[in-house]
N, C-alpha and C positions, 0 to 999 in steps of 0.2 A: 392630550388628544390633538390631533392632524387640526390648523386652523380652518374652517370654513370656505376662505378663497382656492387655498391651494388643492384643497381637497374637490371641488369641483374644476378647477383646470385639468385636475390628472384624469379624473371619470368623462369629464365629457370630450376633451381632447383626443382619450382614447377613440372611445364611440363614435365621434366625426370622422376620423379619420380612416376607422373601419369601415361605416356608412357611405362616404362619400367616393372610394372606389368604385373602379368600373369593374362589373363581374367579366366572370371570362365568356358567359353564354348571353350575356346583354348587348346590345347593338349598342354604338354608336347615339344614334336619334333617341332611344329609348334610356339608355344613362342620362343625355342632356336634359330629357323633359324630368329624370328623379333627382338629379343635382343641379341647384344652378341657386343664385345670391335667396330667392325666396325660399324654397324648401331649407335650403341649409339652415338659414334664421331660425325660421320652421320646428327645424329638430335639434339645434342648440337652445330654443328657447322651453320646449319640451324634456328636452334631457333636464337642463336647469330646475323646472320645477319638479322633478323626479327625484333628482339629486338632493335638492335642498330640502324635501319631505323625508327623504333618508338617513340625509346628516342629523333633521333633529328629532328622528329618534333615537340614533345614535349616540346622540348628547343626551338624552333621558336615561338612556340606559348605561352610559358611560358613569351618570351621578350616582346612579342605582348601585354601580359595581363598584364603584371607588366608598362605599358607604359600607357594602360587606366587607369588602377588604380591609378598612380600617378596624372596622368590628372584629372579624378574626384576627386581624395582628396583633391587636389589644389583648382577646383573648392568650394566644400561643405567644406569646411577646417573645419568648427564648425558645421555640419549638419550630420546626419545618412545619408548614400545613400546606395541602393539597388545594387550589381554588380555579376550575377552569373561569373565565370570563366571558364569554360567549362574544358579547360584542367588542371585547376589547381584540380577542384574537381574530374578529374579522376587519376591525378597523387596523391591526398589523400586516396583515395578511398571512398569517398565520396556520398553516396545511400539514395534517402529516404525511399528506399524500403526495406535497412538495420534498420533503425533506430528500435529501440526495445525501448516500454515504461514498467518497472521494477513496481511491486507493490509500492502504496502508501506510505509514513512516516506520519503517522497522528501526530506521536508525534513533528517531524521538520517539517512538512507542505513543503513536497519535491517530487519529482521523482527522480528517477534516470532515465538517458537515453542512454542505449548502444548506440554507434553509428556505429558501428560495421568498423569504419576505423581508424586510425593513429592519430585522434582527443583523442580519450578512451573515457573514462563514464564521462558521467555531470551530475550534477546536477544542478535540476529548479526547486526556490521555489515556488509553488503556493500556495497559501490559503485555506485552506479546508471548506471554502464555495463553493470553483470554483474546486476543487477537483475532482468531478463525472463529472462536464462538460468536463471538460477536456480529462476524459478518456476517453467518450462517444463519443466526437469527436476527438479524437487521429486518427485513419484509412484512414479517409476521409477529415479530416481537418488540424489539428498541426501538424500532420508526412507529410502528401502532398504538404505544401505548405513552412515546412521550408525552409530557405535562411540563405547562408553564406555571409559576408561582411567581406573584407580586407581592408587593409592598408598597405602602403609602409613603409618599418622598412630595411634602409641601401639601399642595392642594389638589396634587394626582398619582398618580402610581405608576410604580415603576418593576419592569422584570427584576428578578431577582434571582433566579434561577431557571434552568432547565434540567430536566430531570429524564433520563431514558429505561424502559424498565423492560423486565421479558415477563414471558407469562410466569415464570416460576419466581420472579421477586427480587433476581437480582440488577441491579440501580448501578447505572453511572450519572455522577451529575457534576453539570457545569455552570459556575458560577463567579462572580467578581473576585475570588482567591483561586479560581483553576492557572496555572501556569503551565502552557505547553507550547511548545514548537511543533512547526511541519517544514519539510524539505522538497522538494518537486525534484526528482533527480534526472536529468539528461544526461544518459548513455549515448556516447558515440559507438557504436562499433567500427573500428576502422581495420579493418585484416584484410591483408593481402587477397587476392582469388585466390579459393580453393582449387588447387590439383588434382585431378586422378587418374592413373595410369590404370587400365584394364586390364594388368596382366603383368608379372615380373619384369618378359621380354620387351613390351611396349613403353615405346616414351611415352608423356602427357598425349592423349586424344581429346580430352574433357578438361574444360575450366567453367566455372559459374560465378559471377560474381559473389564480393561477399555482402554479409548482410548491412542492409538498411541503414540511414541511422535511424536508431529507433526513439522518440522524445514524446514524454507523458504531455497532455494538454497544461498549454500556458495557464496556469490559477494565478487571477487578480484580483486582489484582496482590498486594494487601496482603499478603497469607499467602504468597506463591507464593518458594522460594527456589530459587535457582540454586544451582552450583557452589562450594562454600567458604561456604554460609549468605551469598550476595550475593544482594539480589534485585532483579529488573526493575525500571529507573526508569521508569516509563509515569506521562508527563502527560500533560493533557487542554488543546486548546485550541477555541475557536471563533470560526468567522470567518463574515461575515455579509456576506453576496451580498442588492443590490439596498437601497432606501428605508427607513430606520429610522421608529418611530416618535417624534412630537412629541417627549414626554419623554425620549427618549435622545439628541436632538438640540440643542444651543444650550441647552445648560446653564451654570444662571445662574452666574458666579465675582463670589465675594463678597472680602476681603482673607482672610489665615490669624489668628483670632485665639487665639492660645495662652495667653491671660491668663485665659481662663474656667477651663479646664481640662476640657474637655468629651472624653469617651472612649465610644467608638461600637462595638459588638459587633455583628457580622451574621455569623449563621448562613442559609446558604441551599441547601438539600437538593432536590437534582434526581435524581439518578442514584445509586439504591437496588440493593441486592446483590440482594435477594429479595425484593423486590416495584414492584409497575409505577412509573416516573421522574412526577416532579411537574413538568407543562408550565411550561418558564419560569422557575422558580423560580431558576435558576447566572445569569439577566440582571438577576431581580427585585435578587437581592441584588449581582448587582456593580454595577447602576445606583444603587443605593441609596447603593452604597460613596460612590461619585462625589460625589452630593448631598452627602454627610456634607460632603467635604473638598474640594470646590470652590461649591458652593452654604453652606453653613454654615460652613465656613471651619474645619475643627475639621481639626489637621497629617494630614499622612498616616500617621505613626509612633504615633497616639493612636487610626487606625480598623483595626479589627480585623477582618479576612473570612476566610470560613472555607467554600468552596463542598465540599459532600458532606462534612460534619463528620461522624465516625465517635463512637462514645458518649464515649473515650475523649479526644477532642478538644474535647468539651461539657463534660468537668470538668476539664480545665487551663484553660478561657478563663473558667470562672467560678473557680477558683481565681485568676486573673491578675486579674479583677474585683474582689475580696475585697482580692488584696492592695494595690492601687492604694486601694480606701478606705481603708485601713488607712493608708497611704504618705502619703497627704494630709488625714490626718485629717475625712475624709467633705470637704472641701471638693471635690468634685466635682460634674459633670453627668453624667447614664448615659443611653445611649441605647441601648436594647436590639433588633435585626431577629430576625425567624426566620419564614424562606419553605419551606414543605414539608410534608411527612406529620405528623399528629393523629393519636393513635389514643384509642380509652378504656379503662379497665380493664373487661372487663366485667362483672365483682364487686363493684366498688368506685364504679366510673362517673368513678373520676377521670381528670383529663384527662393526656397526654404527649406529650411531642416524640418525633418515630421519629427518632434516627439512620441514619445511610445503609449499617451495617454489621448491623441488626436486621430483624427479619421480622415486629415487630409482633404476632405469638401469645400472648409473654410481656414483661409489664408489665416484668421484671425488666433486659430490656436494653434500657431505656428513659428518657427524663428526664422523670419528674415536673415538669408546668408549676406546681402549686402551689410542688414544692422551688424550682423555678429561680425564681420570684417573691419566696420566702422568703429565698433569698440575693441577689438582687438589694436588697430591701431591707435583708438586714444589712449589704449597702456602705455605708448612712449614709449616702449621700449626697443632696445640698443638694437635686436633683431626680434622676426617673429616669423614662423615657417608654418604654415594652414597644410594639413593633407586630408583633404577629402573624400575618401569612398564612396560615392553618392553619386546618380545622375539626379537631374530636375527635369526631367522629359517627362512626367507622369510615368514614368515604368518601373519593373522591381527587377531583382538583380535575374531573375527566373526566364525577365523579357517579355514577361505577362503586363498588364497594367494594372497598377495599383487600385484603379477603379475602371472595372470595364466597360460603363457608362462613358466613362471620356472617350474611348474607341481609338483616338489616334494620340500618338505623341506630337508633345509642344518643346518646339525649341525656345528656349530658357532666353533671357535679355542677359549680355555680357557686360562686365563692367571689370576697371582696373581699379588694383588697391592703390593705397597714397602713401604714404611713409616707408618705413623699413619692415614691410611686411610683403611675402612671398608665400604665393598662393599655387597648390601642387593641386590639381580635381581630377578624376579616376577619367573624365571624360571628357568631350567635346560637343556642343553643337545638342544637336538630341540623339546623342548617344545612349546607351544601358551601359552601368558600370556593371561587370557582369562576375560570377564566381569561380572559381577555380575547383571542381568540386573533389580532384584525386588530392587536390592541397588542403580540401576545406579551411578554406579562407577565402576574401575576396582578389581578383584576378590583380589590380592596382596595389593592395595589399601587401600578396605576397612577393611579388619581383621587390617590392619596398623592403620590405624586412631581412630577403636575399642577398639585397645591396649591404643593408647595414651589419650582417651576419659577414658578408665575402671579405668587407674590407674591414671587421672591426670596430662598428660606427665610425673610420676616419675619414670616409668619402667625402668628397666636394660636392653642394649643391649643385653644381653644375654638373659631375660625374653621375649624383645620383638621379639628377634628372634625365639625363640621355640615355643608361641604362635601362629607367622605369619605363618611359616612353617607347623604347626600343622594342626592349621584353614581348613588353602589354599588345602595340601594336601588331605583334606579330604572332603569341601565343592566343589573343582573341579570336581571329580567323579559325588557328590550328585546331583550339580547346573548344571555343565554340561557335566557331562558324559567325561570327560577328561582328565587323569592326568596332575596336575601342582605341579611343588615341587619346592618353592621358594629356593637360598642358600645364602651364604651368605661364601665373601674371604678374607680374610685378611694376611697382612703380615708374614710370618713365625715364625719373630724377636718377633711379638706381642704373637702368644701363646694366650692362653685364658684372657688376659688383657683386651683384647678391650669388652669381656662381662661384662667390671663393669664401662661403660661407663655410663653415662645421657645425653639425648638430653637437658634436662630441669635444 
């Protein structure tokens, strides 16, 4: 059972916070005199004792439940038995009027099912014979007459199953031996405009664009647990209807050379918990992947991708970074990707990566691009090449801002790397690094992949920067009406050296 403390922070925290708004038909003068340090007291200290008469009955009745339910397990010891809990499933949060049934997986023969309480998402396999029945009578049947079943585990109890049923008897149930998968699948459509001539004799009169891309809602499961602390395995795949672009096409294969020792890191952040997806950014970086290890030849076991990297995932790969310098005595090549959200501190003005699990408000669940350059450098190693797809103006590649509350962009604080490291960013200043959308991918991106596709990954740093630069500059006006001027920083010590570098 929920402890005591934390169970009145969530109850009254909510309620304050509810309480303490200003309505929309309340004055000014008339909010001040119902909110202010004494009335708040006031009603946190009311809530409190509301709360704390609740919790213990809660706990009487939580003993009460955990004393039948040991009784009936004892009884059926080797038998399923039916046991609602009353207060157990209001201290879960526990609704069948919450439950939500999530589109089909025809390919895993799955649902998922929010449960919308402290359970998270499950999944239940069904058969896609019984697939449409099911959803058919989801409303009125399998969501209506769900049941939870416990069991006693130490000195409390524990679900142990869920069970979904129709009126007529027939039962799916999910439980710590269910095994299922689910898949979220993003379709691109990507087809040419449609044609239509009116008439044999007539050329094209009529073109329409074509369709959309079309993509199911982001499902994050990360936190979500099921039954026995198991939680939903939801991948994500996407498959791509119609014409690719150039660069994803007839990509250059060079031999594998493993003798350099070259290791490639890409980060590419599209699909954000709590704020708007970066266009393109899960293709910019798996196309990118591709280049690594079939255009530059660098093994597949040595390129590291990480599409919708969480904070969490950004400091074991530069951990894993560090310790490879380490392992080879810096005798390495770094090649460093990162496609996705900027933001800035707006205190500080320093620049950071959003991870895909932050909301970008506070600096604190965020990476430092200066740290991650700082450690990029302490790998020591022989060369190390940063391309960044990202502005840090608070904007998103759309031009919108990532939080509309900020209102204006912030130019980012510049700083130069120190070693043998070379630093490529989509933009300048407070720039938008912005999309390419007949490319789908982003604008900095794609002239990049261009470059390493035209010449075979043999281009010079120095070639493939004045190309990117070039491009970008002058294709952001054309594509979107925008200035974007990629740059590109390097040590002082370096001087013009690092342009006769090779990725390949």
């Amino acid at each position: 059972m929920e402890p005591l403390e934390p169970f009145l922070k969530r109850k009254i925290e909510s309620e304050i916070n509810a309480w303490q708004k200003k309505g929309e038909f309340e004055s000014t003068a008339e909010w001040q005199k119902r909110v202010n340090e004494r009335t708040r007291q006031a009603k946190i200290d009311a809530l409190s004792k509301t709360y704390k008469a609740e919790y213990s009955k809660m706990l009487d009745n939580h003993k009460k439940d955990y004393a039948r339910v040991v009784e009936d397990y004892k009884k059926y010891y080797d038998k399923k038995f039916d046991l609602y809990v009353d207060a157990r499933i209001e201290e879960i949060g526990f609704s069948n009027n919450k439950l939500e049934l999530s589109t089909y997986d025809a390919d895993n023969q799955s649902y998922m099912i929010r449960t919308g309480c402290s359970i998270g998402d499950i999944l239940l396999p069904v058969p896609m014979a019984e697939a449409k029945n099911f959803k058919e009578k989801w409303d009125d049947g399998f969501r209506k007459y769900a049941k939870l079943h416990y069991m006693p585990s130490g000195d409390d109890m524990v679900l142990s199953s869920i069970t979904f049923e129709d009126a007529y008897g027939k039962t799916y149930t999910y439980d710590s031996n269910t095994k299922a998968q689910y898949a979220v699948t993003d379709i691109d459509y990507n087809f040419k405009p449609v044609e239509i001539a009116l008439s044999d004799e007539e050329d094209v009169t009529y073109t329409f664009d074509p369709v959309e891309v079309i993509k199911q809602s982001v499902v994050h499961t990360s936190a979500s647990k099921g039954v026995g602390g198991k939680k939903a395995d939801v991948q994500r795949k996407k498959v791509i209807a119609g014409t690719l672009a150039e660069v994803d096409k007839n990509i250059p294969k060079n031999p594998v050379n493993a003798d350099r020792n070259t290791f490639a890191v890409i980060i590419a952040n599209e699909d954000y918990t709590q704020v708007q997806p970066v266009e393109f950014a899960a293709n910019d970086g798996q196309t990118f992947a591709k280049y690594c290890t079939q255009t530059l030849g660098i093994p597949e076991n040595r390129v590291y991708t990480h599409i919708n990297a969480t904070y969490g995932v950004i400091l074991d790969v530069m951990q894993k970074l560090k310790a490879l310098g380490e392992a080879y005595n810096g005798e390495i090549d770094v090649i460093f990707y990162y496609a996705g959200h900027g933001i800035p501190d707006e205190s500080t003005k320093d620049a950071y990566l959003l991870p895909v699990d932050a909301n970008g408000l506070s600096s604190a669940a965020c990476y430092s691009l200066k740290r991650l350059i700082k450690e990029i450098e302490g790998v020591g190693a022989r060369t190390a090449t940063v391309f960044i797809d990202a502005c840090f103006s608070g904007a998103q590649r759309t031009g919108n801002m990532i939080h509309s509350a900020r209102g204006v962009v912030i130019k980012p604080k510049e700083f130069e790397p120190e070693g043998n490291v070379v630093v490529f960013s989509a933009t300048k200043d407070d720039e938008t690094a912005m999309p390419y959308r007949d490319k789908r991918h982003g604008l900095f991106t794609y002239y990049l992949l261009k470059k390493l596709q035209d010449t075979k990954g043999a281009a010079t740093m120095g070639e493939l920067s004045d190309y990117v630069t070039d491009r970008v500059r002058k294709a952001s006006v054309e594509v979107n009406g925008k200035p974007q001027t990629p740059t590109v920083r390097s040590d002082y010590s370096l001087r013009d050296s690092w342009r006769n570098w090779s990725l390949k």
